[in-house]
N, C-alpha and C positions, 0 to 999 in steps of 0.2 A: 396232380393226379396222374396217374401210368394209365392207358388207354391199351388192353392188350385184346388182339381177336384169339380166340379159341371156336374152334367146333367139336361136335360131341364126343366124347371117348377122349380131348385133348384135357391136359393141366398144365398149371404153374405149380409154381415152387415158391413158398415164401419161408426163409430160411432152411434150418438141415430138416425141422418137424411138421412141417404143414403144407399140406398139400389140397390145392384145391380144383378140381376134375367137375368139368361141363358134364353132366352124365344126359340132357337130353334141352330139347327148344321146344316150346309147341306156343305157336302164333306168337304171344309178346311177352310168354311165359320163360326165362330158364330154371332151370334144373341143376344147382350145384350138390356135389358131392364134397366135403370139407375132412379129410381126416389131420387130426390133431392131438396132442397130448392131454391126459383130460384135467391136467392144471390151464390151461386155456379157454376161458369164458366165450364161446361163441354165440352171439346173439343178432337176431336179427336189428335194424336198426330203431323201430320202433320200439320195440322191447326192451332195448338197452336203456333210450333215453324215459321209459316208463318208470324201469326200474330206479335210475337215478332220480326221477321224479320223488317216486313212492319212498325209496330210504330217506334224502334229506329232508324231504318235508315233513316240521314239526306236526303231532299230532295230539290233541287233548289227553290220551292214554298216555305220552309222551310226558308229558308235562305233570298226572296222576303220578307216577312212576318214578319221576325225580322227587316230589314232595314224599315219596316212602321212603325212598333211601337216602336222602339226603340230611343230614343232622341239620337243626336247626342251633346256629348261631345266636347267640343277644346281642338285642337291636338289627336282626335278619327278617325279613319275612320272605315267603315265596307263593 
């Protein structure tokens, strides 16, 4: 992991299209500014791994949803 100090009004640079600017600190709070291309998924970290939660995991409607569309084969069942 890269360990960089910034203070407010300062950025990095992550590649030619992203750019990420401290825009403010208050007690144990920051404040980032993130601009980026908007093919670039930004999420915070809990969000991200919700979201990967909620897509892979199977769900009953999941499981509805294949038996409509799915042909049924002989000697298949589902």
């Amino acid at each position: 992991m890269l360990v960089l100090a910034r203070r407010p009004t300062e950025s990095l640079q992550i590649g030619p299209d992203i750019t990420i600017t401290v825009l403010g600190i208050h007690g144990n709070q920051v404040r980032l500014g993130i601009t980026a291309p908007r093919t670039v998924v930004i999420d915070r970290a809990e969000v991200h791994a919700r979201k990967l939660r909620d897509y892979t995991r199977p769900t009953d409607d999941h499981a509805v949803c294949a038996k409509a569309v799915s042909p049924r084969l002989p000697g298949t069942a589902l």
